[in-house]
C-alpha positions as CSV (number, residue, x, y, z in Angstrom):
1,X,27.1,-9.3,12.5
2,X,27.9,-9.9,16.2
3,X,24.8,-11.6,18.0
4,X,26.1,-11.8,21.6
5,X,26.4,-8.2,21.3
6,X,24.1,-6.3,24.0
7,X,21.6,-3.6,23.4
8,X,21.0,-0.9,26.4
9,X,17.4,-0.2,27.2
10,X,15.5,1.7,30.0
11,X,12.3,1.8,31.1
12,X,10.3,4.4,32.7
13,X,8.1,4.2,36.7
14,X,5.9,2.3,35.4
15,X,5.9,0.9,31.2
16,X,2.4,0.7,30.8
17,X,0.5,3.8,30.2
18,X,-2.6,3.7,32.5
19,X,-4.1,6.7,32.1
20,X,-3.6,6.3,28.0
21,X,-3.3,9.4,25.8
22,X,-5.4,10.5,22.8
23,X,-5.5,8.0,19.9
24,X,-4.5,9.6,16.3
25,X,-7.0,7.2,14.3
26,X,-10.2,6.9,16.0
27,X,-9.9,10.5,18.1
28,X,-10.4,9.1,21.2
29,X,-8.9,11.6,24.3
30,X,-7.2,8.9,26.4
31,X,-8.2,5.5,24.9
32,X,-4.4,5.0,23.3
33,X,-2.6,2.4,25.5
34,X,0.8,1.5,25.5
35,X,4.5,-0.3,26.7
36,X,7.4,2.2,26.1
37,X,11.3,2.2,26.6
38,X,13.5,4.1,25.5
39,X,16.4,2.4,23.6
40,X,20.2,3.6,23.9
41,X,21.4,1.1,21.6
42,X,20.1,-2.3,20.0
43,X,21.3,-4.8,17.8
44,X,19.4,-5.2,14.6
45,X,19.0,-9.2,15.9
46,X,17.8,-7.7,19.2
47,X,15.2,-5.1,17.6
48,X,14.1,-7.9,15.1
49,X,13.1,-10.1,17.7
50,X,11.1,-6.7,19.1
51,X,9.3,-6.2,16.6
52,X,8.5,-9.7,16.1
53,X,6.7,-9.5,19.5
54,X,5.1,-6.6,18.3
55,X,7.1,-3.5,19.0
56,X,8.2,-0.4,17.2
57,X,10.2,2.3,17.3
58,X,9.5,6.0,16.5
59,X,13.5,7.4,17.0
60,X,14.9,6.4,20.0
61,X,11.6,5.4,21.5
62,X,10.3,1.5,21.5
63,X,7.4,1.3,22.2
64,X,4.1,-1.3,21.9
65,X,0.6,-1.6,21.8
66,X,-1.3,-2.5,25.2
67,X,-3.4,-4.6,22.7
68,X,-6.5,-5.8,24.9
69,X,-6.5,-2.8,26.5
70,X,-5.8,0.1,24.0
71,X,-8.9,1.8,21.4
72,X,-7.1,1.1,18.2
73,X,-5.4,-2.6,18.1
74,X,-2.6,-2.2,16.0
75,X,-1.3,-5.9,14.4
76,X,2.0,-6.0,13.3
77,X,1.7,-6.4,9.4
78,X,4.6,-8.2,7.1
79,X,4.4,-8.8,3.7
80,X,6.6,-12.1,2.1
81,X,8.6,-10.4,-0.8
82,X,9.5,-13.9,-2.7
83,X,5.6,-14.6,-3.2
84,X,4.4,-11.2,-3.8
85,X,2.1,-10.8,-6.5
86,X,1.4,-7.4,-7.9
87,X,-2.6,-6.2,-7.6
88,X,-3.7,-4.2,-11.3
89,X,-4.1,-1.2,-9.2
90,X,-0.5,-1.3,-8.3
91,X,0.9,-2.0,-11.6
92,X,-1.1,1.3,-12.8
93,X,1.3,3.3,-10.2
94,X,3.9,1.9,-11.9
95,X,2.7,2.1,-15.8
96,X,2.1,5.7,-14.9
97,X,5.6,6.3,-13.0
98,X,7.4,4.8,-16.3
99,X,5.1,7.0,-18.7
100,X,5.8,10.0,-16.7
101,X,9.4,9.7,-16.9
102,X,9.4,8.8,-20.8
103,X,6.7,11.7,-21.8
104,X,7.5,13.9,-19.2
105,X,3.7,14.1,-18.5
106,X,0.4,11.8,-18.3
107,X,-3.2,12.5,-19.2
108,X,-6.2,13.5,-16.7
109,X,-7.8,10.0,-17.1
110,X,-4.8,8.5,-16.3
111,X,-4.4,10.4,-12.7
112,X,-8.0,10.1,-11.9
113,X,-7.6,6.2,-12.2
114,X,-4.6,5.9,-10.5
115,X,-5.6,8.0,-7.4
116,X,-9.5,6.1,-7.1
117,X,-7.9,2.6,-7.4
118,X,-4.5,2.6,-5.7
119,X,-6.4,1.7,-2.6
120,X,-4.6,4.5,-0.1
121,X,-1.1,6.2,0.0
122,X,1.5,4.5,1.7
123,X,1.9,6.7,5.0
124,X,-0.6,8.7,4.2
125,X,-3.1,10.1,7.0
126,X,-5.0,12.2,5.8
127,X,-8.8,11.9,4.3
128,X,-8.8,10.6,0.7
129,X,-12.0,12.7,-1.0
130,X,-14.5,11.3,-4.0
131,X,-15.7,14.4,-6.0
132,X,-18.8,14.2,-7.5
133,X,-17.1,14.1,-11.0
134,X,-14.8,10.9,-10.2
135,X,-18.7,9.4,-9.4
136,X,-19.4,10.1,-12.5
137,X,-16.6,8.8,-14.2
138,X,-17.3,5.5,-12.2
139,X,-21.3,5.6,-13.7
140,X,-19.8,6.5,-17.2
141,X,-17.2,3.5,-16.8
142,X,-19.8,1.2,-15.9
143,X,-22.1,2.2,-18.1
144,X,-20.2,1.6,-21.0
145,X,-19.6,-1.9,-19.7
146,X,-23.2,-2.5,-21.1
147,X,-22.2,-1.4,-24.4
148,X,-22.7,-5.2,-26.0
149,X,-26.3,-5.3,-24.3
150,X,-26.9,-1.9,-26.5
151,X,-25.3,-3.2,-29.2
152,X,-27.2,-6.6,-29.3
153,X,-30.7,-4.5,-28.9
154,X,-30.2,-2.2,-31.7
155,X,-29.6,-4.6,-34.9
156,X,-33.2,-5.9,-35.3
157,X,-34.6,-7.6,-38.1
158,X,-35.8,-4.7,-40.9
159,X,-38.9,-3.7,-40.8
160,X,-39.4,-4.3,-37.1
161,X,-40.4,-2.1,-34.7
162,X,-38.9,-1.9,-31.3
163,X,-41.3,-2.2,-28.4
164,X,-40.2,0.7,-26.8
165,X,-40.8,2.6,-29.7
166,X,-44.0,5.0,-29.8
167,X,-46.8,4.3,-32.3
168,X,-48.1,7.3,-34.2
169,X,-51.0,7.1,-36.4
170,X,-49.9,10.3,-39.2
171,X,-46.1,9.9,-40.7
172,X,-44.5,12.5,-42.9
173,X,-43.5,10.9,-46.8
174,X,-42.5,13.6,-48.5
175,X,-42.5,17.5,-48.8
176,X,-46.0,19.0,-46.3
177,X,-48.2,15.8,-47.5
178,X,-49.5,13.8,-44.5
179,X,-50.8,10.4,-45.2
180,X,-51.8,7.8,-43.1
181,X,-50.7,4.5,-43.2
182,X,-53.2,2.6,-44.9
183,X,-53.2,5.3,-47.7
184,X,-49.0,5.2,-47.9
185,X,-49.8,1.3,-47.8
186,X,-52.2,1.6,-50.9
187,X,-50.0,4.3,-52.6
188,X,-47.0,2.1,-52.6
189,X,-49.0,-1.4,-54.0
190,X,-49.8,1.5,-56.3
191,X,-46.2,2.0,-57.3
192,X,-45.1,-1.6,-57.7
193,X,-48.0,-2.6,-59.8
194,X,-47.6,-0.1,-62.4
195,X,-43.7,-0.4,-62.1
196,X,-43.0,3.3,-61.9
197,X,-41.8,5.3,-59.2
198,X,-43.7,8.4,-58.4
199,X,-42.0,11.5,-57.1
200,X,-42.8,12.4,-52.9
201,X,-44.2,9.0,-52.1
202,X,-40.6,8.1,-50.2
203,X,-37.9,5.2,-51.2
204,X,-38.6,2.4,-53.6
205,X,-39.7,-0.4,-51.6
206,X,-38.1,-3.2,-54.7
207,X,-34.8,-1.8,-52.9
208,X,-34.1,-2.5,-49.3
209,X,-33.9,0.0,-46.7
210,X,-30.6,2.1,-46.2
211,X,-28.6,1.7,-43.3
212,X,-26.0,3.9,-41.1
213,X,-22.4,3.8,-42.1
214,X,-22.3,3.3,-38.4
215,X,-24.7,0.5,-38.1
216,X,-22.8,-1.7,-41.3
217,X,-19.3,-1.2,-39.8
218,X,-21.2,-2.5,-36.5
219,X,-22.6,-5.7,-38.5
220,X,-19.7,-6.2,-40.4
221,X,-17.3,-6.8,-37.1
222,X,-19.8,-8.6,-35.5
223,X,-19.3,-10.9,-38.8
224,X,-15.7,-11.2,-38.8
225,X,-15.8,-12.1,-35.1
226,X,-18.0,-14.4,-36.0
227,X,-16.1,-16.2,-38.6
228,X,-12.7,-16.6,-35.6
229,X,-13.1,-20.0,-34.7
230,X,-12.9,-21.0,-30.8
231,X,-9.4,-22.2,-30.9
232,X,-7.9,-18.9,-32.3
233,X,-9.5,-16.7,-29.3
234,X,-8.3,-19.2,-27.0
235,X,-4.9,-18.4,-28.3
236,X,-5.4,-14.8,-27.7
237,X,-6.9,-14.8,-24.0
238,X,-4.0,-17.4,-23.0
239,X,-1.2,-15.3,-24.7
240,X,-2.4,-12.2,-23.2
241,X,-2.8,-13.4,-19.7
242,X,0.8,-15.3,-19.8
243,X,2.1,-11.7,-21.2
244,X,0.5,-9.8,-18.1
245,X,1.5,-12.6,-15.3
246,X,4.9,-13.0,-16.3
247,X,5.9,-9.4,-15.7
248,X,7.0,-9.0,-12.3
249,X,7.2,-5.9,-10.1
250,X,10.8,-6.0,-10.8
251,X,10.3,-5.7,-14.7
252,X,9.0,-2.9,-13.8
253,X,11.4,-1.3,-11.7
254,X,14.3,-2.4,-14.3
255,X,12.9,-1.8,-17.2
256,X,15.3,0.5,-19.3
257,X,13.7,4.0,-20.4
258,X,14.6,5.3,-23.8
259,X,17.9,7.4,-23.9
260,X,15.5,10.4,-24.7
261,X,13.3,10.5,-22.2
262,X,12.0,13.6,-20.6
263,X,12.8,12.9,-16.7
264,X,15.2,10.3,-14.6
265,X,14.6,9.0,-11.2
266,X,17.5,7.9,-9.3
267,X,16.8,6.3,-5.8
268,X,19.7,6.5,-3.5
269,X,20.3,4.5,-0.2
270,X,21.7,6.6,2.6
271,X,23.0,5.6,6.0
272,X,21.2,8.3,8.0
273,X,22.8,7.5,11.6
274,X,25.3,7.7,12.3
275,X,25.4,10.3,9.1
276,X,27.0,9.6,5.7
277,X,28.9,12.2,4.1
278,X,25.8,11.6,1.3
279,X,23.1,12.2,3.7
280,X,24.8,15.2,5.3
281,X,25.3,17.3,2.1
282,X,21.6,16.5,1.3
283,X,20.2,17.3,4.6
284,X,18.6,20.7,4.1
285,X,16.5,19.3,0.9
286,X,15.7,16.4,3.1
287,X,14.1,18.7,6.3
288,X,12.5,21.2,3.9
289,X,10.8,18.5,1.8
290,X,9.8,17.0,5.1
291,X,8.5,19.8,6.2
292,X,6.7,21.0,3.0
293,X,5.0,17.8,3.6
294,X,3.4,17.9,6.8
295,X,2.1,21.4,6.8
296,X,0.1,20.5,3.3
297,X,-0.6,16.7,3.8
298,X,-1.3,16.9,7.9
299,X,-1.9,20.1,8.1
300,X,1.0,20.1,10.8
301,X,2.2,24.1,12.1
302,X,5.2,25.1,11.1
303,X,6.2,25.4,14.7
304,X,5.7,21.7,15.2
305,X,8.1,20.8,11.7
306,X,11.3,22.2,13.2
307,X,15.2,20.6,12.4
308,X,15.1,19.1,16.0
309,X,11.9,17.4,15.4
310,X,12.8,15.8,12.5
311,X,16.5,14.9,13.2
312,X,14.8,13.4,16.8
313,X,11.7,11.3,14.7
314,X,14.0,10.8,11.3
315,X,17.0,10.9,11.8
316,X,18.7,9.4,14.8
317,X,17.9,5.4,15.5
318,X,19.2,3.2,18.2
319,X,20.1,0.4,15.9
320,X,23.7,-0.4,16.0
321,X,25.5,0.3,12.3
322,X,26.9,-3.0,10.5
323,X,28.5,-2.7,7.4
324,X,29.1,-5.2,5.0
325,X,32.2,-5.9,2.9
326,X,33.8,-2.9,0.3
327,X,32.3,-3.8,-2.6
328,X,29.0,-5.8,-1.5
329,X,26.4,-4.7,-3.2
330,X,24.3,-4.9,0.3
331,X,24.3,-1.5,2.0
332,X,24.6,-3.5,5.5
333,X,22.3,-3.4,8.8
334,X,20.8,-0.3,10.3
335,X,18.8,3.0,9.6
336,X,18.9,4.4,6.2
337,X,16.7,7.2,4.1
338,X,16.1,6.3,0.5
339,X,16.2,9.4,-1.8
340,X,14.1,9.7,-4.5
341,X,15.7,12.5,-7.0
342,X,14.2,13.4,-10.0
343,X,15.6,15.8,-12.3
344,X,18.3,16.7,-9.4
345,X,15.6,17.6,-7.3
346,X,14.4,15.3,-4.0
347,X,10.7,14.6,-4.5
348,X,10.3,11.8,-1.8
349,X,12.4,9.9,1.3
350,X,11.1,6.3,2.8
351,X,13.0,6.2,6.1
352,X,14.0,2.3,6.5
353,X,15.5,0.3,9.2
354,X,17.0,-2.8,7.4
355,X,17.3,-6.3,9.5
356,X,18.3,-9.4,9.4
357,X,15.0,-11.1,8.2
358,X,13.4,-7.9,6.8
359,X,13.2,-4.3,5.5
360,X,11.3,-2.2,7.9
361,X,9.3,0.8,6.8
362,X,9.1,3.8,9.3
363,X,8.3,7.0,7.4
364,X,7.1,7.5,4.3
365,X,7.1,11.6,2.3
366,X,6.6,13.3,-0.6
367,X,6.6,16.4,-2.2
368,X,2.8,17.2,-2.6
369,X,3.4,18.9,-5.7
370,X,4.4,14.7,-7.5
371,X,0.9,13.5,-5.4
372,X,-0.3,13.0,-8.6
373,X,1.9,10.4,-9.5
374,X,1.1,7.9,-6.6
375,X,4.4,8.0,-4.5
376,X,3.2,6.5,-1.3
377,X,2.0,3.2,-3.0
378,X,4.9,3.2,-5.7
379,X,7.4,3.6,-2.5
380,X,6.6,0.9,-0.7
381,X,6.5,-0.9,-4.3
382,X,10.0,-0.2,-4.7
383,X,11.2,-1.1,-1.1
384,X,9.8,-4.3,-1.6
385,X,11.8,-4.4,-5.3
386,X,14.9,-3.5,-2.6
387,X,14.1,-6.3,-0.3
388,X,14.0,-8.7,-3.2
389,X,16.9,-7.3,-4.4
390,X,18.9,-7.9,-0.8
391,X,17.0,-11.3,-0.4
392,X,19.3,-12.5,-3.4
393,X,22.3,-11.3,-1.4
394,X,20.8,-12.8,2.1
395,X,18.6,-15.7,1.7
396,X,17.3,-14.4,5.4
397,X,16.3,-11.6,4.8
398,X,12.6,-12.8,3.1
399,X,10.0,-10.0,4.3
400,X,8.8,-6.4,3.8
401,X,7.4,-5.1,7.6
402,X,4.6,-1.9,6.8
403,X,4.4,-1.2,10.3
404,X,0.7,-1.3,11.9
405,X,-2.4,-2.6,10.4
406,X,-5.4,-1.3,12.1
407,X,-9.2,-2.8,11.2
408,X,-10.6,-0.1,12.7
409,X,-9.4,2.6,10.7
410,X,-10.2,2.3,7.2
411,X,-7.8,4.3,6.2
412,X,-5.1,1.7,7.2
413,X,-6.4,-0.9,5.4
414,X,-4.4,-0.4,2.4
415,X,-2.0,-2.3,3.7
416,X,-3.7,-5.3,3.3
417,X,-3.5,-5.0,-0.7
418,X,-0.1,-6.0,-0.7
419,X,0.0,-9.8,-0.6
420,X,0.5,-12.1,0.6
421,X,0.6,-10.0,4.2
422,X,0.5,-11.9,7.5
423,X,-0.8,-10.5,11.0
424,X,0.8,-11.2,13.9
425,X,-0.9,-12.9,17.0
426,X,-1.1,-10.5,19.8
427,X,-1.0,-13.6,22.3
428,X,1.5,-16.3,20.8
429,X,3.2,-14.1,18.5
430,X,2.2,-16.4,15.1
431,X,2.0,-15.1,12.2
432,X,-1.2,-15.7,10.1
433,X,-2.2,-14.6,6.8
434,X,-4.5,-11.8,6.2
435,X,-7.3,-13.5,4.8
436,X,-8.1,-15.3,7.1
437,X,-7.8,-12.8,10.5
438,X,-10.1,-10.5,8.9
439,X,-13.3,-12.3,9.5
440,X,-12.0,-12.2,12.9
441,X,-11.5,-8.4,13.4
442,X,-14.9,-7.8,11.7
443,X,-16.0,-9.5,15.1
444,X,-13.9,-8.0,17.3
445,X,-11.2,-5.4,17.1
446,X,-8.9,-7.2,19.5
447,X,-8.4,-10.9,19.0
448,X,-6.1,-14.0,19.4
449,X,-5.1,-14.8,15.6
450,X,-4.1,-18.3,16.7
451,X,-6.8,-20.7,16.6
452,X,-4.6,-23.6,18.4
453,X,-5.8,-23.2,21.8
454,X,-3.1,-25.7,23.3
455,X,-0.2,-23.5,21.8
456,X,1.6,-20.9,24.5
457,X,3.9,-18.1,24.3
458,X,7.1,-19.9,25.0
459,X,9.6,-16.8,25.3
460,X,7.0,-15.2,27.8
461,X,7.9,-17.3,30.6
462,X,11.0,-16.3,31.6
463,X,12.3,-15.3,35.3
464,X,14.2,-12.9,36.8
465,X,17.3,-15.1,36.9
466,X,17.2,-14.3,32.7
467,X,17.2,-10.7,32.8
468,X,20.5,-8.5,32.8
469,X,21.0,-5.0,33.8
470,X,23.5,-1.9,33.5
471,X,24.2,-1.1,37.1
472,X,27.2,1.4,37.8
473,X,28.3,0.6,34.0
474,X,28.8,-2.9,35.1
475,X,26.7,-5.9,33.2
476,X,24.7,-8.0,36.0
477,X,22.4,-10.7,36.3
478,X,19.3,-9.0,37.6
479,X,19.7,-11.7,40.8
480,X,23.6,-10.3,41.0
481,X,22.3,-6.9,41.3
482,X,19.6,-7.2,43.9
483,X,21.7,-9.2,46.2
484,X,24.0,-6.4,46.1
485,X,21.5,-4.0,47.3
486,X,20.9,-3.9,51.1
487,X,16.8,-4.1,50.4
488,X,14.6,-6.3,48.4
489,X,12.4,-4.2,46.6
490,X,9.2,-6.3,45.2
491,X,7.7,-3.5,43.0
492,X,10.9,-3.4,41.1
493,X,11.0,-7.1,40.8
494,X,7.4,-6.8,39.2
495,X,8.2,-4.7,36.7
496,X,11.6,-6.1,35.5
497,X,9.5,-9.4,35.2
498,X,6.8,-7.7,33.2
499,X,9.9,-5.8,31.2
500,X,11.2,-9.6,30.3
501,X,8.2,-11.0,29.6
502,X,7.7,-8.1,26.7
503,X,10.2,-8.3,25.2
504,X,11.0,-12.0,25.6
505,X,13.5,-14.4,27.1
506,X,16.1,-14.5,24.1
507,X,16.1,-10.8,24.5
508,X,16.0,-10.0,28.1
509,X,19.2,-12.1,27.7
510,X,20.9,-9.5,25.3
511,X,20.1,-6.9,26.7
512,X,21.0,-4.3,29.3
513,X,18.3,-2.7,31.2
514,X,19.4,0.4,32.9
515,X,19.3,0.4,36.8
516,X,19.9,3.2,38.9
């Protein structure tokens, strides 16, 4: 990988969007501010360092937040493969996935829990709904968490009666006779005196009462338990908990299905631009299953979900294609799609962009028909299974980038459950973990994550003698290229020093901004 390579970049009259445009999480009709370029090339070291400082890139487009201006503050979210630890909600995705492709099906229960606890599909816009019935699972749930309590309540000493229990002053014995209780009383003192048992005056009172089948069994396991001494449950609890901590999101991934199961997954890594012979032969399932997906999951019209949409969002990237070695078992630097094929058929495609330090997440879609099975979260599961995979290759490459994490809108706050996830500082451009930037962004949508007041943005303060351009197809210093022009023009000057400043002095450096 060549780092004195440059990238090629141009900026429009003007990178900041004053007038703003209408903001896809909280509605608003021109509250959405923002920086764009657009990117003719870029090195993956260049466009890791961009995103670093808090850009994106949708295509060919960079572009990032205006963040104490803008309605939405969108934070730069990473997650740190090495030290992630899976959440119970996610290792349900997975349990589910590998039951799925070993039965060929899974229960209602199963689906219900999956969907109401995987806290949010990866990518996923769209309104998450609670019927009334999943509330009523929930009640059901919880009330059979108080199952001991009724237990406890309803093994009373015989003969006692419970204080909820009415009092009546006629009982029926036996037959139509109704006696009262001070005649039964007499009737049975009766009985036990004379030693014989009289027919229709109820059970012999020598003998104790019967019980349920139901209420012995209950007594008897209450006796066993009982009778296990302290040490053995300890046993249990720690052998159980070491069983369920041990197993890693990739035990998971690679744990081998039996040779007769009813479905196989295969995930495939293509190079989507420029175009493998792999991606090109499976580029019609890829469109229409993009396609399928935003008309049902976005609601999207079909005029909107054409082939040059999706090849100019999807498909084409600036990033600069570096392969690795024949043979390496890294797929090298760049854009790829991930298939997901089951059966032979393509049921899902995370769009990735994979970088020095990290594996970037830009897309995420399914077929609607699998929603059932949880494929946003268990995608972005198994891209971080890939990034720990290619962090064994290169040491460097450590983290799992999920894009935008906006406080504001709730439904973005999944990305938070996979930890340990760091926010980036919209000021210094520190990274800081989760936890603690929440209590911040409860107070304020926009804030400065760092807390060390004395600390500055270092790569911010660069000048104009740092910046290069593409003038004529001719690499310049930008001082070079205004002496060579017969006027000094200060508006320019401003915004190629805001430019630099964005994106940073180590990349104004290495890269070209287009001059006319």
């Amino acid at each position: 990988m060549e780092d004195d390579d440059y990238s090629t970049v141009e900026i429009f009259d003007g990178s900041s969007d004053a007038e703003g445009h209408k903001c896809g999480y909280c509605k608003s009709a021109s509250g959405s501010l923002s920086y764009g370029m657009w990117a003719h090339s870029l090195t993956v070291r260049n466009y890791q360092d961009l995103i670093d400082r808090g850009w994106r890139r949708s295509g060919k487009y960079c572009y990032k937040p205006a963040m104490d201006k803008t309605c939405c503050p969108q934070y730069t979210i990473r997650c740190s493969v090495s030290d992630f630890k899976l959440k119970k909600s996610q290792k349900k995705v997975l349990r589910l996935m590998n039951r799925f492709l070993i039965y060929g099906n899974v229960l209602e229960s199963e689906k219900d829990s999956v969907e109401s606890r995987a806290t949010g599909e990866f990518a996923l816009k769209a309104n998450d709904c609670i019927d009334d019935e999943c509330i009523e699972r929930r009640a059901a749930i919880a009330e059979r968490g108080s199952d001991d309590k009724k237990l406890n309540d309803s093994i009373r000493p015989i003969g006692e009666r419970s204080k909820d229990s009415p009092s009546t002053s006629l009982e029926c014995v036996g037959g139509n006779e109704r006696v009262a209780p001070k005649e039964r009383r007499e009737k049975r003192e009766k009985v036990t005196t004379d030693g014989n048992v009289k027919k229709g005056l109820g059970p012999n009172p020598d003998k104790p009462l019967c019980k349920k089948a139901k209420l012995i069994r209950m007594e008897r396991k209450l006796e066993k338990l009982a009778k296990t001494t302290e040490n053995d449950l300890e046993q249990t609890e720690t052998r159980s908990k070491r069983e369920t901590a041990g197993k890693t999101l990739r035990d998971y991934v690679v744990e081998p299905l039996p040779p007769n199961s009813a479905h196989t997954l295969e995930i495939r890594t293509v190079r989507c631009d420029p175009p493998s012979k792999e991606f090109l032969r499976s580029y019609n399932e890829t469109y229409k299953l993009y396609q399928k997906y935003q008309i049902t999951i976005h609601k999207d019209p079909p005029e909107r979900c054409v082939s040059a949409q999706f090849y100019r969002f999807l498909v084409t990237s600036p990033l600069e294609c570096v392969s690795e070695s024949p043979g390496s078992l890294h797929p090298g630097y760049g854009s790829f799609h991930q298939q997901y094929w089951l059966d032979g058929k393509l049921i899902a495609v995370g769009v990735i962009d994979i970088l020095p330090n990290c594996i970037s997440s830009v897309y995420f879609y399914y077929d609607p028909q699998y929603g059932f099975l949880s494929l946003g979260t268990y995608g972005a599961l198994r891209e971080i299974a890939f990034a720990q995979e290619l962090s064994n290759i290169s040491p460097e490459l450590r983290y799992y980038y999920m894009g935008f994490y906006i406080h504001n809108c709730i439904k973005m706050r999944y990305k938070g459950q996979f930890r340990p996830s760091f926010l980036l500082c919209p000021e210094i451009y520190t990274w800081h973990p989760i936890e603690r930037a929440i209590p911040k962004l409860e107070t304020s949508s926009y804030s400065r994550l760092e807390e060390r007041r004395n600390v500055e943005d270092e790569e911010s303060k660069v000048n104009l003698e740092d910046v290069m351009v593409l003038h004529r197809r001719t690499a310049l210093a930008y001082t070079v290229y205004t002496a060579l022009k017969l006027f000094r023009n200060t508006e320019e000057n401003g915004e190629v020093l805001e430019y630099a400043k964005l994106v940073g002095k180590k990349c104004a450096r290495r890269t070209l901004l287009y001059r006319k």
